[in-house]
PQR file with spaces between the fields and no chain letter, atoms N, CA, C, O and H, PARSE charges and radii, in Angstrom:
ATOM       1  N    UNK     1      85.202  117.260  149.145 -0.4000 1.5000
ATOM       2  CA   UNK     1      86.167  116.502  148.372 -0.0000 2.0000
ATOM       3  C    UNK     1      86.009  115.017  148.704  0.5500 1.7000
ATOM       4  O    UNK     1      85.951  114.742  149.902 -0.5500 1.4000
ATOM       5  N    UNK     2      85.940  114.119  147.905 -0.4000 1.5000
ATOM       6  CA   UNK     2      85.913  112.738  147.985 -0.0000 2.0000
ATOM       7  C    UNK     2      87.265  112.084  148.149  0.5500 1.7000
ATOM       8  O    UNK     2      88.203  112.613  147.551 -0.5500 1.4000
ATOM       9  H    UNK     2      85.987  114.342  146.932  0.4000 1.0000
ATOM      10  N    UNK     3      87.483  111.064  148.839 -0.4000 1.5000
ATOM      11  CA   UNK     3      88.299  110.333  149.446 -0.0000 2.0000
ATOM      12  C    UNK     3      89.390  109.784  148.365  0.5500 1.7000
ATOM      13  O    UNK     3      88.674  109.318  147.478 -0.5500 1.4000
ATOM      14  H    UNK     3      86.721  110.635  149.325  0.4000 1.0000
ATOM      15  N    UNK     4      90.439  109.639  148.064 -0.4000 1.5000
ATOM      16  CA   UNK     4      90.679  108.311  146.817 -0.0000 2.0000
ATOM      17  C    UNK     4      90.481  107.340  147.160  0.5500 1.7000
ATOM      18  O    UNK     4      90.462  106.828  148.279 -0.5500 1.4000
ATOM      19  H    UNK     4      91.020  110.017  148.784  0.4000 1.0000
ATOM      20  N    UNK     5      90.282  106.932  146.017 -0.4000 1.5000
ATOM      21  CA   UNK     5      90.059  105.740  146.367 -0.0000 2.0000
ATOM      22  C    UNK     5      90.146  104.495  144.755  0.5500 1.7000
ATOM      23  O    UNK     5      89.876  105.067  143.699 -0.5500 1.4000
ATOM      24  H    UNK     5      90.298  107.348  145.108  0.4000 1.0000
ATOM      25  N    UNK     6      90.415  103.302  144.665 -0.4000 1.5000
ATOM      26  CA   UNK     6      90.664  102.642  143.457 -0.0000 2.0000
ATOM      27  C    UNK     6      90.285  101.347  143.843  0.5500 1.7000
ATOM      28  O    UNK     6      90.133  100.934  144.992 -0.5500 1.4000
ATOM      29  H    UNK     6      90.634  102.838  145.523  0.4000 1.0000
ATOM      30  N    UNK     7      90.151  100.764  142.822 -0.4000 1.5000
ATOM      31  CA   UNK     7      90.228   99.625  142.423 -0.0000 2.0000
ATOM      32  C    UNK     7      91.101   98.428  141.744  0.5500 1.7000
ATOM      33  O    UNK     7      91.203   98.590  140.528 -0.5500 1.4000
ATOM      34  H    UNK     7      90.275  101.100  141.888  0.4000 1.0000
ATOM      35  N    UNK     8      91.679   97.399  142.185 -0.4000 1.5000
ATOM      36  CA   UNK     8      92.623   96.251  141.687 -0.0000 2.0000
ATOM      37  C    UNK     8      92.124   95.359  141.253  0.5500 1.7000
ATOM      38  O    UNK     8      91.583   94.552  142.010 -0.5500 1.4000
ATOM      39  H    UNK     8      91.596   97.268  143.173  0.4000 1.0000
ATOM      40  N    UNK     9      92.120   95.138  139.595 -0.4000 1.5000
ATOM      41  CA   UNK     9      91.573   93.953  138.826 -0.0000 2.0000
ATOM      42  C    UNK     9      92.257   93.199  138.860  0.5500 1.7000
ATOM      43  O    UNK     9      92.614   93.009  137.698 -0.5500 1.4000
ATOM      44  H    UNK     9      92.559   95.794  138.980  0.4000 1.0000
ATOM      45  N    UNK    10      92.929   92.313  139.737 -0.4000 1.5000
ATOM      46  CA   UNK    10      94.266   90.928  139.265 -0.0000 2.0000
ATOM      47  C    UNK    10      93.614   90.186  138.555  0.5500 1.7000
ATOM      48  O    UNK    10      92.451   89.811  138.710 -0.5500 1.4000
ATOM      49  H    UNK    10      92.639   92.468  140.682  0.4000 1.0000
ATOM      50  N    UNK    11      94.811   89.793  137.228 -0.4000 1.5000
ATOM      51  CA   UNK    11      94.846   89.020  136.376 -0.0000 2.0000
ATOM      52  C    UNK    11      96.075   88.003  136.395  0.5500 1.7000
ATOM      53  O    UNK    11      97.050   88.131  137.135 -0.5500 1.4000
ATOM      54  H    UNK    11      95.755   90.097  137.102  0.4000 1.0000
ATOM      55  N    UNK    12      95.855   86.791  135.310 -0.4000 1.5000
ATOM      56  CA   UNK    12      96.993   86.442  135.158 -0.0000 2.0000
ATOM      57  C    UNK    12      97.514   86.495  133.722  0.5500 1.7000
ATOM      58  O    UNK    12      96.708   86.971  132.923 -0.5500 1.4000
ATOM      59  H    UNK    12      95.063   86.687  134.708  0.4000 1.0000
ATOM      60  N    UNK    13      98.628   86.128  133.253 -0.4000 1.5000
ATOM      61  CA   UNK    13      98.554   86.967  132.280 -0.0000 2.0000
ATOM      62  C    UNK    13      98.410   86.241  131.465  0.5500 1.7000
ATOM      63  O    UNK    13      99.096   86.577  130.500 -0.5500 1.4000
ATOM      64  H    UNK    13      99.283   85.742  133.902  0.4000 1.0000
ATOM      65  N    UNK    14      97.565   84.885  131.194 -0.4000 1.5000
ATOM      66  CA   UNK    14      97.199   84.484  130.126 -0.0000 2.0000
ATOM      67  C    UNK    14      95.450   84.665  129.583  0.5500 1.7000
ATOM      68  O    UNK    14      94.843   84.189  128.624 -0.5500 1.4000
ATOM      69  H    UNK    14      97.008   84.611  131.978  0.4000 1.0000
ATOM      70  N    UNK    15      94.935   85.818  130.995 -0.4000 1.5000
ATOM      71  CA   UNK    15      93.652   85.700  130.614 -0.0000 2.0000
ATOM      72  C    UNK    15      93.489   86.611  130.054  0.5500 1.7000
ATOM      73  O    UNK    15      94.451   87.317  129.749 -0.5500 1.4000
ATOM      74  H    UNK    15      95.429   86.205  131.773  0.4000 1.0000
ATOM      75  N    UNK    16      91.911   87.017  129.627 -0.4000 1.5000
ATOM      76  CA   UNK    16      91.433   88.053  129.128 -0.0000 2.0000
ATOM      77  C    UNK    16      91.293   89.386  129.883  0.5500 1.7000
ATOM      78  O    UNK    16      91.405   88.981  131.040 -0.5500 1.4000
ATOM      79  H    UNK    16      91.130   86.444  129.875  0.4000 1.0000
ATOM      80  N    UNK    17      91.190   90.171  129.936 -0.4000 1.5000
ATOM      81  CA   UNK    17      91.062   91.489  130.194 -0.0000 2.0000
ATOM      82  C    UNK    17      90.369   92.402  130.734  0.5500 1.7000
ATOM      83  O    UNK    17      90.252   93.278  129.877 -0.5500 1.4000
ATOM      84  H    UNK    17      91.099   90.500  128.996  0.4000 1.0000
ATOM      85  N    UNK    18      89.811   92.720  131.713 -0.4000 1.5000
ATOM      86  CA   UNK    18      88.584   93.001  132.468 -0.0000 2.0000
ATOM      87  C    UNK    18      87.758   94.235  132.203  0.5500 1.7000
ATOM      88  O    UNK    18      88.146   95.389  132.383 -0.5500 1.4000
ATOM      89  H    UNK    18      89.906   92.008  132.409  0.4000 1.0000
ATOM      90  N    UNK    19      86.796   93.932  131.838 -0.4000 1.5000
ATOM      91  CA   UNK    19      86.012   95.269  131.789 -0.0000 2.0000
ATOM      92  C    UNK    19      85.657   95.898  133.528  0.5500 1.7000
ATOM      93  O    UNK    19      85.080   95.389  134.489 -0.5500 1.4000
ATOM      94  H    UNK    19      86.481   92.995  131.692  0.4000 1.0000
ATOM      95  N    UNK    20      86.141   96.854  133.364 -0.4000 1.5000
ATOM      96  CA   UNK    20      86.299   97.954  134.708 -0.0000 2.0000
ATOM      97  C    UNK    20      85.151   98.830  134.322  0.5500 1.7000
ATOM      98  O    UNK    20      84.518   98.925  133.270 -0.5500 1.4000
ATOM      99  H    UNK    20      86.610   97.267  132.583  0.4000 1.0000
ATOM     100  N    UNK    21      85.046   99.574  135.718 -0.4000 1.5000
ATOM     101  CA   UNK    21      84.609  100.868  135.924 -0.0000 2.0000
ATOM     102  C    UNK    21      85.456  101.876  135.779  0.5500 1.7000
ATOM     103  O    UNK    21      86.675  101.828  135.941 -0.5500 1.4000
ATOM     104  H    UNK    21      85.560   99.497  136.572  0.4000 1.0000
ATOM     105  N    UNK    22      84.448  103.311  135.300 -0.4000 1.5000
ATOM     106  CA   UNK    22      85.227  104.436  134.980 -0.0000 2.0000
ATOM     107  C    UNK    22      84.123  105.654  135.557  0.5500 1.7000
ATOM     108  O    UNK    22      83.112  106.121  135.033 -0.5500 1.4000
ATOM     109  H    UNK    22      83.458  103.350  135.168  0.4000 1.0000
ATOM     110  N    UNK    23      84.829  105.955  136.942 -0.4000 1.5000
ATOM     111  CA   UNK    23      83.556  106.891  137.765 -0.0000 2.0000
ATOM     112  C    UNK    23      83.556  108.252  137.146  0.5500 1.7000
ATOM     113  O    UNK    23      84.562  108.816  136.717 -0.5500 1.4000
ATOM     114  H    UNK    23      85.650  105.575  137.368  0.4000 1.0000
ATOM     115  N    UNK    24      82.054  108.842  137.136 -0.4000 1.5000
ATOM     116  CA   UNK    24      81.678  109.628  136.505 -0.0000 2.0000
ATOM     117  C    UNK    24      81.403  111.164  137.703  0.5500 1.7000
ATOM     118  O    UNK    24      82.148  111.157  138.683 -0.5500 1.4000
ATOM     119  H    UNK    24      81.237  108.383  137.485  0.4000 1.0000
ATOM     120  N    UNK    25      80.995  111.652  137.660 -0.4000 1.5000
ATOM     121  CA   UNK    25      80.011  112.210  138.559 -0.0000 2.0000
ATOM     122  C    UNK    25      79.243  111.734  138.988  0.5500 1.7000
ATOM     123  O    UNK    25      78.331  111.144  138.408 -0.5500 1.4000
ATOM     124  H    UNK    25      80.389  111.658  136.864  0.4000 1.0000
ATOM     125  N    UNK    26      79.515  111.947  140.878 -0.4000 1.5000
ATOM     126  CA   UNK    26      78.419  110.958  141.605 -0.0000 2.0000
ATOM     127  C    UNK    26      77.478  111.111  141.688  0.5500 1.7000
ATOM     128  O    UNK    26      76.985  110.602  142.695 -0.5500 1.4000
ATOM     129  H    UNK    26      80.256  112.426  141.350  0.4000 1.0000
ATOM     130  N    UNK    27      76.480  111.914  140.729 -0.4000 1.5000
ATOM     131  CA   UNK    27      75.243  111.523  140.542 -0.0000 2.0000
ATOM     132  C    UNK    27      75.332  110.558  139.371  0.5500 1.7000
ATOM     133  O    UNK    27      74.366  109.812  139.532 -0.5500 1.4000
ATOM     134  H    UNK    27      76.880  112.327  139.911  0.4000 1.0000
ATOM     135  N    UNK    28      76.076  110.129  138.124 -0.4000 1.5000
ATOM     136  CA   UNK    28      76.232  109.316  137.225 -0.0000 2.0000
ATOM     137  C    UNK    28      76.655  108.209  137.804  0.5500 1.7000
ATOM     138  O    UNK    28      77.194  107.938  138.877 -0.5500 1.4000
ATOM     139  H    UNK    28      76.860  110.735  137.993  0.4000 1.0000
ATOM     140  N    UNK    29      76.182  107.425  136.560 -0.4000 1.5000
ATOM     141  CA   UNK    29      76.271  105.649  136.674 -0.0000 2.0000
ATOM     142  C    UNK    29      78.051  105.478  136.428  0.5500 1.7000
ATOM     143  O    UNK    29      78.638  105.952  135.456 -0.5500 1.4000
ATOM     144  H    UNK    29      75.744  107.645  135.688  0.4000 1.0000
ATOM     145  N    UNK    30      78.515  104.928  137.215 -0.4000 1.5000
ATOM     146  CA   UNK    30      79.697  104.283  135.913 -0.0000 2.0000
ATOM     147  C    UNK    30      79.755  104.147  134.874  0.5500 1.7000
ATOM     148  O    UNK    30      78.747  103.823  134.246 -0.5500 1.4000
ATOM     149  H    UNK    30      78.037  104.543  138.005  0.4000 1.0000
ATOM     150  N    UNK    31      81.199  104.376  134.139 -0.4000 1.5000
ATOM     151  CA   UNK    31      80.584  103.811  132.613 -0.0000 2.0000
ATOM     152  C    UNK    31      81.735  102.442  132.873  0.5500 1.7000
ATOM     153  O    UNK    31      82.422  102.184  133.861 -0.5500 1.4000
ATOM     154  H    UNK    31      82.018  104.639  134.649  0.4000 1.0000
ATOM     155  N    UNK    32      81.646  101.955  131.970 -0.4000 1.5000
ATOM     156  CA   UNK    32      82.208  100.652  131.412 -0.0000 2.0000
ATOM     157  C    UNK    32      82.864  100.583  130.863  0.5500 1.7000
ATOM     158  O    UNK    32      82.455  100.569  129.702 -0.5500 1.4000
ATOM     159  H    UNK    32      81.088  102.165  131.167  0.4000 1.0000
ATOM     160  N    UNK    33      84.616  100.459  131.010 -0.4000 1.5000
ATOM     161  CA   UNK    33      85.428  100.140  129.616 -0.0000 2.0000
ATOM     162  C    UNK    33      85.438   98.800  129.620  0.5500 1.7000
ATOM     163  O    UNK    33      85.379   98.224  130.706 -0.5500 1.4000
ATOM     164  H    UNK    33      84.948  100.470  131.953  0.4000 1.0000
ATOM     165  N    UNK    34      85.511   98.085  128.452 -0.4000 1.5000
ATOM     166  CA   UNK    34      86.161   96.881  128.213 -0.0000 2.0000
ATOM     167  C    UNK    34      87.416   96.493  127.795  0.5500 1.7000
ATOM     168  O    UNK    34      87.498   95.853  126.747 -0.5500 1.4000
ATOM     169  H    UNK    34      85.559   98.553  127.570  0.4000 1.0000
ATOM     170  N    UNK    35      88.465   96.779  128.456 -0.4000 1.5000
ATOM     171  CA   UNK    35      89.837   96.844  128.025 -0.0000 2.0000
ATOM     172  C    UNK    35      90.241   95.762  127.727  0.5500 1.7000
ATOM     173  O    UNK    35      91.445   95.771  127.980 -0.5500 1.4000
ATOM     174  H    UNK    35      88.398   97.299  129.307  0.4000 1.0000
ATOM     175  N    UNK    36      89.734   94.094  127.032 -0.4000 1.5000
ATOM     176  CA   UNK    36      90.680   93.683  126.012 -0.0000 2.0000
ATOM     177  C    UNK    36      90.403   94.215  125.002  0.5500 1.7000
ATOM     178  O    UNK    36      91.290   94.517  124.204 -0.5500 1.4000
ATOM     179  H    UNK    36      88.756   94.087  126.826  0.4000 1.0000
ATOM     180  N    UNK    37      88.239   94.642  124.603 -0.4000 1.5000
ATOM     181  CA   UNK    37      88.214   95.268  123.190 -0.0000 2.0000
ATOM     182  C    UNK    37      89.496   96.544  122.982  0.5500 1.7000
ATOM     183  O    UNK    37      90.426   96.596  122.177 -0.5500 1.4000
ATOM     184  H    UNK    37      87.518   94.397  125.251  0.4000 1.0000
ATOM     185  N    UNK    38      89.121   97.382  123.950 -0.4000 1.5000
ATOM     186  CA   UNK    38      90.347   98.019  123.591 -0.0000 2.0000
ATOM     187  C    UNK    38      91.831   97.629  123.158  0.5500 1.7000
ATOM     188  O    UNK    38      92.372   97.934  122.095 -0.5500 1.4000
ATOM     189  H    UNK    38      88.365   97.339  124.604  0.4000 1.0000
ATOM     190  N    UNK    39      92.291   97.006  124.044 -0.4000 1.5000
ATOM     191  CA   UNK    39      93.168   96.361  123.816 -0.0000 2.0000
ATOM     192  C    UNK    39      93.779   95.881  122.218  0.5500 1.7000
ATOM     193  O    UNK    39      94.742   96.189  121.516 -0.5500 1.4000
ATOM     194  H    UNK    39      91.852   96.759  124.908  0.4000 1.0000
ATOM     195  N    UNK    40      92.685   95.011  122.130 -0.4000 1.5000
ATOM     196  CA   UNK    40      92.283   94.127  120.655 -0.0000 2.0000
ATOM     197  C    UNK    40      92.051   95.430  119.525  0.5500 1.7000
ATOM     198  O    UNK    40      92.290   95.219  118.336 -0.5500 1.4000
ATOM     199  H    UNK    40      91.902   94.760  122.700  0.4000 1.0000
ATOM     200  N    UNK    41      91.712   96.389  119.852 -0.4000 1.5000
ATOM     201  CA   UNK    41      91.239   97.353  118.876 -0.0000 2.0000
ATOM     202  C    UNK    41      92.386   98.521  118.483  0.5500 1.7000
ATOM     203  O    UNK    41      92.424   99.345  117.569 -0.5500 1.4000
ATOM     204  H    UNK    41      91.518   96.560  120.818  0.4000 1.0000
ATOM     205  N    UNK    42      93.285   98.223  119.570 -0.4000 1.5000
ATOM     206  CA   UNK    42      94.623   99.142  119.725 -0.0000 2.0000
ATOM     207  C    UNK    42      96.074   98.094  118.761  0.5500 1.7000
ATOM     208  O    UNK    42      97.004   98.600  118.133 -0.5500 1.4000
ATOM     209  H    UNK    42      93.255   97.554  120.313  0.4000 1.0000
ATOM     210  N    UNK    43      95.912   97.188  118.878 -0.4000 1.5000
ATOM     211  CA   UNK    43      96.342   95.869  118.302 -0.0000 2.0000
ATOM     212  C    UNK    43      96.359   96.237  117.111  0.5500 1.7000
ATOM     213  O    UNK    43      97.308   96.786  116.551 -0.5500 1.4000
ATOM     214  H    UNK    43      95.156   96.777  119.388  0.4000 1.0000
ATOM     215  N    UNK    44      95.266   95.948  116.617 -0.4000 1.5000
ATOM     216  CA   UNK    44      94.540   96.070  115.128 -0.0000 2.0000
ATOM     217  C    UNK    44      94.625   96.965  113.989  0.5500 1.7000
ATOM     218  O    UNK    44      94.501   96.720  112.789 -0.5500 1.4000
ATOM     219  H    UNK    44      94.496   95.502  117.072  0.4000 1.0000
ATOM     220  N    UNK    45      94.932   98.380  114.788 -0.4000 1.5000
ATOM     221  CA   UNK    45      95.045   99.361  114.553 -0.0000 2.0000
ATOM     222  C    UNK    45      96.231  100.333  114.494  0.5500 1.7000
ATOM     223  O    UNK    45      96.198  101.496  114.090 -0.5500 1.4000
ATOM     224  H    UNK    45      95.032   98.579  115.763  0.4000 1.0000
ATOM     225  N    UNK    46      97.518   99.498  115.075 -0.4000 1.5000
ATOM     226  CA   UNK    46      98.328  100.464  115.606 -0.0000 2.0000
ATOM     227  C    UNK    46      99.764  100.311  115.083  0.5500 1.7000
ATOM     228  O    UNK    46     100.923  100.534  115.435 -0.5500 1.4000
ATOM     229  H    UNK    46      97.544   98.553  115.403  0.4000 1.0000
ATOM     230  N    UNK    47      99.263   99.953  114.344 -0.4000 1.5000
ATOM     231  CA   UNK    47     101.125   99.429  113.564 -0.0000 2.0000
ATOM     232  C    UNK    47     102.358   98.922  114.814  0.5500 1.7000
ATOM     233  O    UNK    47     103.389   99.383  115.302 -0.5500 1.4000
ATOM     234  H    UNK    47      98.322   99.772  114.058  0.4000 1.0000
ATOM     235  N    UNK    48     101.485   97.666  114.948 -0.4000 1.5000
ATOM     236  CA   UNK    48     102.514   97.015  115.352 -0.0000 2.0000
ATOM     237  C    UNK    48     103.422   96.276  114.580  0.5500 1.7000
ATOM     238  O    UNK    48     104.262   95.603  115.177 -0.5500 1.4000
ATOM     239  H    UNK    48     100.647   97.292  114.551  0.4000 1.0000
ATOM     240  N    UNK    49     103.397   96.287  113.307 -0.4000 1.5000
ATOM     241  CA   UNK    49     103.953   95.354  113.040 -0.0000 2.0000
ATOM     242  C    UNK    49     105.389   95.391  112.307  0.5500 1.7000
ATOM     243  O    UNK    49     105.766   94.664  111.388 -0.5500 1.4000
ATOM     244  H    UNK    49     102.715   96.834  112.822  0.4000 1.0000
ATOM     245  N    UNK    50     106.061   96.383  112.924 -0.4000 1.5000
ATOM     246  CA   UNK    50     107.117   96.854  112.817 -0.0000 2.0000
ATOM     247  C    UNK    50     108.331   95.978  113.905  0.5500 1.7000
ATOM     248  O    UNK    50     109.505   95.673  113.694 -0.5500 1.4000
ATOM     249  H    UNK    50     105.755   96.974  113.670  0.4000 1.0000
ATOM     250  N    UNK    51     107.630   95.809  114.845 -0.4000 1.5000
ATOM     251  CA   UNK    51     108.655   94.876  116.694 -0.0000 2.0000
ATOM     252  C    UNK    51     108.850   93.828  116.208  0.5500 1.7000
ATOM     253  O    UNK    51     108.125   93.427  115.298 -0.5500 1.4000
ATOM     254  H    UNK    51     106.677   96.056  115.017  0.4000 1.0000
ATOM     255  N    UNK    52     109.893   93.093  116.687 -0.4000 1.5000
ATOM     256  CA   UNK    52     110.139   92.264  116.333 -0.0000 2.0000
ATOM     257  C    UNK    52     110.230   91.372  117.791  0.5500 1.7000
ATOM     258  O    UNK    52     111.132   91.486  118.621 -0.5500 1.4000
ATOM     259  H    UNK    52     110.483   93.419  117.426  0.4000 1.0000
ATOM     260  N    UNK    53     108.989   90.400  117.882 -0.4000 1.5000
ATOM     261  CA   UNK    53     108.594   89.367  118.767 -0.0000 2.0000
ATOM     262  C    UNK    53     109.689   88.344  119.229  0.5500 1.7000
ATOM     263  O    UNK    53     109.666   87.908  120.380 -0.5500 1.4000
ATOM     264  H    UNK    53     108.257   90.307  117.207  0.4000 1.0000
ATOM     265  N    UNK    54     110.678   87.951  118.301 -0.4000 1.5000
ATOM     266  CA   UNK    54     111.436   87.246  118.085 -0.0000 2.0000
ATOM     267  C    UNK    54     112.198   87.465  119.962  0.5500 1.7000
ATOM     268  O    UNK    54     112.320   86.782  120.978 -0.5500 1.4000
ATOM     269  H    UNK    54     110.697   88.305  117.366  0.4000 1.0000
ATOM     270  N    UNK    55     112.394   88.295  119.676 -0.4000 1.5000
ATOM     271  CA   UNK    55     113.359   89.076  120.866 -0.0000 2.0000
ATOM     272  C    UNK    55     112.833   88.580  122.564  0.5500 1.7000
ATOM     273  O    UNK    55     111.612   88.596  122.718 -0.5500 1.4000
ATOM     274  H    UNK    55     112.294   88.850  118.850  0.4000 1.0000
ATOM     275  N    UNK    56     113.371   88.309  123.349 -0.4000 1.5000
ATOM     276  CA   UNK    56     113.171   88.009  124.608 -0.0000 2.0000
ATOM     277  C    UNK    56     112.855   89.667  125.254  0.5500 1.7000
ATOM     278  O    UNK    56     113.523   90.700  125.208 -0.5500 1.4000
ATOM     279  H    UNK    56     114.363   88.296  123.224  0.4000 1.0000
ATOM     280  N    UNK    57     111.487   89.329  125.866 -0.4000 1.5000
ATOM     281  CA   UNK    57     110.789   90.733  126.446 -0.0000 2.0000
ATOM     282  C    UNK    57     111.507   91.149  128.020  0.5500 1.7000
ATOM     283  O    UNK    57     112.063   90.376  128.800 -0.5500 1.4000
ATOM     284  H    UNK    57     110.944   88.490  125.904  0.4000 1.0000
ATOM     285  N    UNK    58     111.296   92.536  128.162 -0.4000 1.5000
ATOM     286  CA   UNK    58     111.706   92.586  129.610 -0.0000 2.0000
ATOM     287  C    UNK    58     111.024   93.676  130.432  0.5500 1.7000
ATOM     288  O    UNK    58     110.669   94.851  130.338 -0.5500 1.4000
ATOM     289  H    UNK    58     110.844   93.164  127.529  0.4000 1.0000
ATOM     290  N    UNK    59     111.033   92.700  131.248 -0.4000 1.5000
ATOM     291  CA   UNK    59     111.675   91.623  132.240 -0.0000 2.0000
ATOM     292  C    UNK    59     111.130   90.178  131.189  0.5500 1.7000
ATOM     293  O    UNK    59     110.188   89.988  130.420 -0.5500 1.4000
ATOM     294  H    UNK    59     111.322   91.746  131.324  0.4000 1.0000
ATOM     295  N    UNK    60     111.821   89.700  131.473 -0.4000 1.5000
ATOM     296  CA   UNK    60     111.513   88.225  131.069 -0.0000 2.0000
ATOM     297  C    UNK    60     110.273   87.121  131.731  0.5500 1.7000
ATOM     298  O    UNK    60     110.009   87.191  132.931 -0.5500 1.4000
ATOM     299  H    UNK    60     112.586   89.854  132.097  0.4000 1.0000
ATOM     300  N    UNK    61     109.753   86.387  131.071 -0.4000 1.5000
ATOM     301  CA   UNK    61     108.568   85.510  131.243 -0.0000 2.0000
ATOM     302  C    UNK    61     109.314   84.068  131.752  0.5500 1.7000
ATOM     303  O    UNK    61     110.406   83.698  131.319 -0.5500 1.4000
ATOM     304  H    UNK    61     109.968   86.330  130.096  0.4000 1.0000
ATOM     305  N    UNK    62     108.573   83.387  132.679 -0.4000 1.5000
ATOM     306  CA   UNK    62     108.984   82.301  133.146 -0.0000 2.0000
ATOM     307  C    UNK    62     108.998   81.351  132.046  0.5500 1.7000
ATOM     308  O    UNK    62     108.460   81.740  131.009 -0.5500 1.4000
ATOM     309  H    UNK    62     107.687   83.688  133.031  0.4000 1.0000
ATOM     310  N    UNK    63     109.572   80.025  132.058 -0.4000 1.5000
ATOM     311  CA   UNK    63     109.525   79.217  131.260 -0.0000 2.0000
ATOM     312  C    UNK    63     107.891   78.663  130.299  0.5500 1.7000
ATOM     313  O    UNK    63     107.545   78.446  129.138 -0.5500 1.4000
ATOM     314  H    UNK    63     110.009   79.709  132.900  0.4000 1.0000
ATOM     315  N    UNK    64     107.466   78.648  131.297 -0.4000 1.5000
ATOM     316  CA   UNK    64     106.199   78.372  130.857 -0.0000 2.0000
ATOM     317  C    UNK    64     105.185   79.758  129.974  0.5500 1.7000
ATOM     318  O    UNK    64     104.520   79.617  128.947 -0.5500 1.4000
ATOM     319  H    UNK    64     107.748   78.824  132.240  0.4000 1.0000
ATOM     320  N    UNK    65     105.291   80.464  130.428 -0.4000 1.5000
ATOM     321  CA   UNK    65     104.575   81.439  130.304 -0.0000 2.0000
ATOM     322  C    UNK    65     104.627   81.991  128.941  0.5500 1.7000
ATOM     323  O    UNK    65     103.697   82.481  128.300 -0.5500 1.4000
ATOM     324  H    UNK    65     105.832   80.579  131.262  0.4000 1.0000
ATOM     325  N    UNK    66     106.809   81.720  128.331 -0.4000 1.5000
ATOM     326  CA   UNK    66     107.148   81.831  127.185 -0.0000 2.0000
ATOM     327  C    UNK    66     107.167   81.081  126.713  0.5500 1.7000
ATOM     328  O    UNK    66     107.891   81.406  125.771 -0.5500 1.4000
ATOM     329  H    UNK    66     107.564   81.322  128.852  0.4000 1.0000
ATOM     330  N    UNK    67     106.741   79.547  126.472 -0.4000 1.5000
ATOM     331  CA   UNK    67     106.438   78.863  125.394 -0.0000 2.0000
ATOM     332  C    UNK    67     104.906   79.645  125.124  0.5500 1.7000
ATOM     333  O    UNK    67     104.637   80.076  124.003 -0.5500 1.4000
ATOM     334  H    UNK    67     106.153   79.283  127.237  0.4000 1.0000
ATOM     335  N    UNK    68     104.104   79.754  126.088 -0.4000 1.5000
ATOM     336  CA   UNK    68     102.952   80.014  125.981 -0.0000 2.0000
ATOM     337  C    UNK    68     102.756   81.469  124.726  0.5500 1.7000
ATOM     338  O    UNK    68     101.851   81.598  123.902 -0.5500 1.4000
ATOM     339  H    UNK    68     104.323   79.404  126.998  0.4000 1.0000
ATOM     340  N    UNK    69     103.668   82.187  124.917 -0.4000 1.5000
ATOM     341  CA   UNK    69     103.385   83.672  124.079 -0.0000 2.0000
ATOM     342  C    UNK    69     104.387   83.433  123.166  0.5500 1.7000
ATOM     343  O    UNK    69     104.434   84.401  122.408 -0.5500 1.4000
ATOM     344  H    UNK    69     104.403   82.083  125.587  0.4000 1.0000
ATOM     345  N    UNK    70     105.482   82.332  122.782 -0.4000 1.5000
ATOM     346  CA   UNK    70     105.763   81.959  121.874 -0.0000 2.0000
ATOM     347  C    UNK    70     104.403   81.065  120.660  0.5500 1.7000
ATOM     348  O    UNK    70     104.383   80.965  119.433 -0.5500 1.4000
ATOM     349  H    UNK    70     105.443   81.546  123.398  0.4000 1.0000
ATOM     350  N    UNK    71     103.882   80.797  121.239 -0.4000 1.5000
ATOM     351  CA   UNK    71     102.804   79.689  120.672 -0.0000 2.0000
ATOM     352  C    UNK    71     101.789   80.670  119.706  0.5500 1.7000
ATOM     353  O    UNK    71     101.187   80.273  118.708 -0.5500 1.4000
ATOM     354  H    UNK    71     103.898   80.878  122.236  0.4000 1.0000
ATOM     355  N    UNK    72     101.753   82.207  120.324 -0.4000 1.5000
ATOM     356  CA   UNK    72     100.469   83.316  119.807 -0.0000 2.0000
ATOM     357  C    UNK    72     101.383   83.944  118.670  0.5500 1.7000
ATOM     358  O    UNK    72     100.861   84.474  117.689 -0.5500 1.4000
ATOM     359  H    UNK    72     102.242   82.530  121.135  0.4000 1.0000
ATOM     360  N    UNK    73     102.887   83.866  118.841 -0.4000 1.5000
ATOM     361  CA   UNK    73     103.685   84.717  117.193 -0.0000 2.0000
ATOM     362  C    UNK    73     102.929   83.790  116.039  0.5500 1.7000
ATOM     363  O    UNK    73     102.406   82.687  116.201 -0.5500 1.4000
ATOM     364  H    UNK    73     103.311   83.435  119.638  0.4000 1.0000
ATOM     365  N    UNK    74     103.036   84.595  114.802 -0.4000 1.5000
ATOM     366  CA   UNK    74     103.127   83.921  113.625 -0.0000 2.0000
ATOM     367  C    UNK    74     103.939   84.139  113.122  0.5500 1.7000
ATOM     368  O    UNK    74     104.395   85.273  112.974 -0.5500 1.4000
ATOM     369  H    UNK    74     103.461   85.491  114.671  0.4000 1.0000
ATOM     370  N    UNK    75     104.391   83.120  112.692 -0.4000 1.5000
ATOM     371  CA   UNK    75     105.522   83.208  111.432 -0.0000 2.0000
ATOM     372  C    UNK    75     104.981   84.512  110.414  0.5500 1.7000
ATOM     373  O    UNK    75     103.824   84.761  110.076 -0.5500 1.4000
ATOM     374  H    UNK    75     104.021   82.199  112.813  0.4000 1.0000
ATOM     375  N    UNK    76     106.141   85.177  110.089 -0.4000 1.5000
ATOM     376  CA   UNK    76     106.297   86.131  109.309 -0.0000 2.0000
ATOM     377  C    UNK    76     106.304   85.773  107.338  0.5500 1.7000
ATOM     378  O    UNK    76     107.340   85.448  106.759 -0.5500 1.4000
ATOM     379  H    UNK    76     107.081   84.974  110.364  0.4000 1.0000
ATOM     380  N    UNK    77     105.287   85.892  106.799 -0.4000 1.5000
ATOM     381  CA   UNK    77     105.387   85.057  105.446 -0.0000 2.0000
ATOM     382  C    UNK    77     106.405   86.068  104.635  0.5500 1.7000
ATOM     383  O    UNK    77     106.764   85.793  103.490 -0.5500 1.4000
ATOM     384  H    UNK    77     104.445   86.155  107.269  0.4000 1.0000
């Protein structure tokens, strides 16, 4: 039996998204996710567009952080 064991990608949260490892069988290579494509592809795809952004998230974002993800809404035409 193998040990656990993991890995911690810190981010902050205005960056992009890290492509990680995803262990296979240890005779296999890692594979590779790229979790903003995902991310971005889950986005795209997922009917979000039902939430309403408007709303203060929680836990709440520091001052800065929420002008910052205020700045990425669009106005609703």
């Amino acid at each position: 039996m193998r040990p656990s064991r993991a890995e911690v990608y810190p981010i902050r949260l205005r960056e992009k998204l890290p492509t990680i490892r995803i262990p296979l069988r240890a005779k296999d290579t890692d594979a590779l996710l790229d979790l903003q494509a995902l991310i971005d592809e889950c986005w795209a795809t997922g009917g979000y567009d039902d939430i309403d952004y408007s709303v203060e998230p929680v836990p709440p974002l520091g001052s800065a952080d929420a002008a910052w993800a205020r700045s990425l809404i669009r106005p609703v035409a």
